[in-house]
C-alpha positions as CSV (number, residue, x, y, z in Angstrom):
1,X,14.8,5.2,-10.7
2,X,11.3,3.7,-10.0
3,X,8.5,5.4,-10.9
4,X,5.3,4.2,-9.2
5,X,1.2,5.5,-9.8
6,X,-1.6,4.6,-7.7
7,X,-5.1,4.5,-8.7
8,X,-8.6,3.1,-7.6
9,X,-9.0,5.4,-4.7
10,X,-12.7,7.1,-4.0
11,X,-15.3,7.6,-1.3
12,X,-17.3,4.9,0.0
13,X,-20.0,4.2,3.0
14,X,-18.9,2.1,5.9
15,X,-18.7,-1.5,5.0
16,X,-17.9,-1.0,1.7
17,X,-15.1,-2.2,-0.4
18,X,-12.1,-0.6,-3.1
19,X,-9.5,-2.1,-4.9
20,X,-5.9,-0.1,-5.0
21,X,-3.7,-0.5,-7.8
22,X,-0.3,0.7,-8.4
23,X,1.9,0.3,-11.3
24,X,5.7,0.6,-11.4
25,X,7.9,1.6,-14.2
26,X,11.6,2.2,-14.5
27,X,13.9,0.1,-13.0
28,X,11.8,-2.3,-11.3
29,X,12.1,-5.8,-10.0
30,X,10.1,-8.7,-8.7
31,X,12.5,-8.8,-6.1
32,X,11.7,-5.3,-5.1
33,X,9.9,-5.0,-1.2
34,X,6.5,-3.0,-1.9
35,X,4.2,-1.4,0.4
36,X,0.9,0.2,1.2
37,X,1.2,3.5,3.6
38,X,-1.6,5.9,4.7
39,X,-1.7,9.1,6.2
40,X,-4.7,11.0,7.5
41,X,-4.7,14.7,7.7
42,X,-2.8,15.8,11.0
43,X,-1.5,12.5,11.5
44,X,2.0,10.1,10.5
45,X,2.4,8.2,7.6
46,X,2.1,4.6,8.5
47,X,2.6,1.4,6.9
48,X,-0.6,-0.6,6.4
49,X,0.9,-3.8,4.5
50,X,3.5,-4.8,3.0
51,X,4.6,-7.8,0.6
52,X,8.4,-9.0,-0.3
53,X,9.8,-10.8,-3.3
54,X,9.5,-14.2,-2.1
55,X,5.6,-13.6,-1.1
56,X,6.3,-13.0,2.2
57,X,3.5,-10.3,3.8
58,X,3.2,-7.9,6.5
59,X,-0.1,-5.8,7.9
60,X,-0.6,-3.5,10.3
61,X,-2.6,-5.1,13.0
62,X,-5.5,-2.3,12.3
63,X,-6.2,-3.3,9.0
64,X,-5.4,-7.6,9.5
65,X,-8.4,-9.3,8.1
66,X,-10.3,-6.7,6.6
67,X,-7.2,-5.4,3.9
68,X,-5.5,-8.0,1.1
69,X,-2.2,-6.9,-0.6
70,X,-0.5,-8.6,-3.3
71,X,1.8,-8.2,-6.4
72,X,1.2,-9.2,-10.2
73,X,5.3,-9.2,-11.4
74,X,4.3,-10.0,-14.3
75,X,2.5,-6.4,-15.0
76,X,4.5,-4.4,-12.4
77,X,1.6,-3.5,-10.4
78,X,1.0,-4.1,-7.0
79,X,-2.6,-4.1,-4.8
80,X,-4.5,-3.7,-2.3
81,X,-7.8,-5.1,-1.9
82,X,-9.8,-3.6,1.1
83,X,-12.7,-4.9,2.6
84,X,-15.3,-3.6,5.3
85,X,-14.1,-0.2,5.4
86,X,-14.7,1.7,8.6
87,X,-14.4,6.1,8.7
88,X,-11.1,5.5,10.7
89,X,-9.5,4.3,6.5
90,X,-9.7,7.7,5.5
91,X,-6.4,8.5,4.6
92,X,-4.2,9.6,1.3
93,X,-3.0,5.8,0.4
94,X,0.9,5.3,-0.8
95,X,2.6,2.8,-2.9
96,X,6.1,2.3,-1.7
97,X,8.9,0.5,-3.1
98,X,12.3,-0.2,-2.2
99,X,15.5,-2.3,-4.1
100,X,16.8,-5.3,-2.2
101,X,15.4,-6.7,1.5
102,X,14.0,-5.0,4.5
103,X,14.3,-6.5,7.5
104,X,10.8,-7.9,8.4
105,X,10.5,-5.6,11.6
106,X,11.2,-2.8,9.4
107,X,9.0,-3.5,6.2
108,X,5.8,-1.2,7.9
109,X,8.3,1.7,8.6
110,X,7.9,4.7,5.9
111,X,12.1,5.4,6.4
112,X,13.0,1.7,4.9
113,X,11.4,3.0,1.3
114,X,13.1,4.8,-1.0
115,X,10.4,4.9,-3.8
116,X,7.3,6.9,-3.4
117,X,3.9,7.0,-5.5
118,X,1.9,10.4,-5.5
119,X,-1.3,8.9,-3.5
120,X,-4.9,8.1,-4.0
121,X,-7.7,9.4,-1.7
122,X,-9.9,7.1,0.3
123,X,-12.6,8.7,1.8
124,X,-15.0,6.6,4.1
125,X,-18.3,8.1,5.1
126,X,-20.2,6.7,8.0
């Protein structure tokens, strides 16, 4: 079992800037695919980014340029810097992690993760 917790959520104006963390416990791995998914009320969860054992990374072509994931193994936690936020981020935010490899076409896909994180809210306020 993995247990995963997100924090660093919170409202911010357009163009602003927040840091996501989330830290795994339990039976967790570097070699572990982990990802960043998003849902906004009355919409799908979708995958915004996504980062595999060897460092390889995947974003949703919404967020390419403007959002930074990455991984520290060595404290279990995983990240997601996000830059020039827009009101269209708004959205609960969900760490994601799942044992062994994803095929890359399917790393963005919320069915490929068995793992789930409770969420943190970003608000973004034009």
């Amino acid at each position: 079992q993995v247990q995963l917790v997100e924090s660093g959520g919170g409202s911010v104006q357009a163009g602003g800037s927040l840091n996501l963390s989330c830290t795994a416990s339990g039976s967790t791995s570097s070699t572990y695919c982990m990802g960043w998914f998003r849902q906004a009320p009355g919409k799908e969860r979708e995958g915004v980014a996504s980062i595999v054992g060897g460092g390889t990374i995947s974003y949703a072509d919404s967020v390419k340029g403007r959002f930074t994931i990455s991984r520290d193994n060595a404290k279990n936690t995983l990240y997601l810097q996000m830059n020039r936020l827009n009101p269209e981020d708004t959205a609960m935010y969900y760490c994601a992690a799942q044992p062994g490899l994803i095929l890359p076409w399917l790393r963005l896909r919320r069915d490929a993760y068995t793992y789930w994180g409770q969420g943190t809210q970003v608000t973004v306020s034009s």
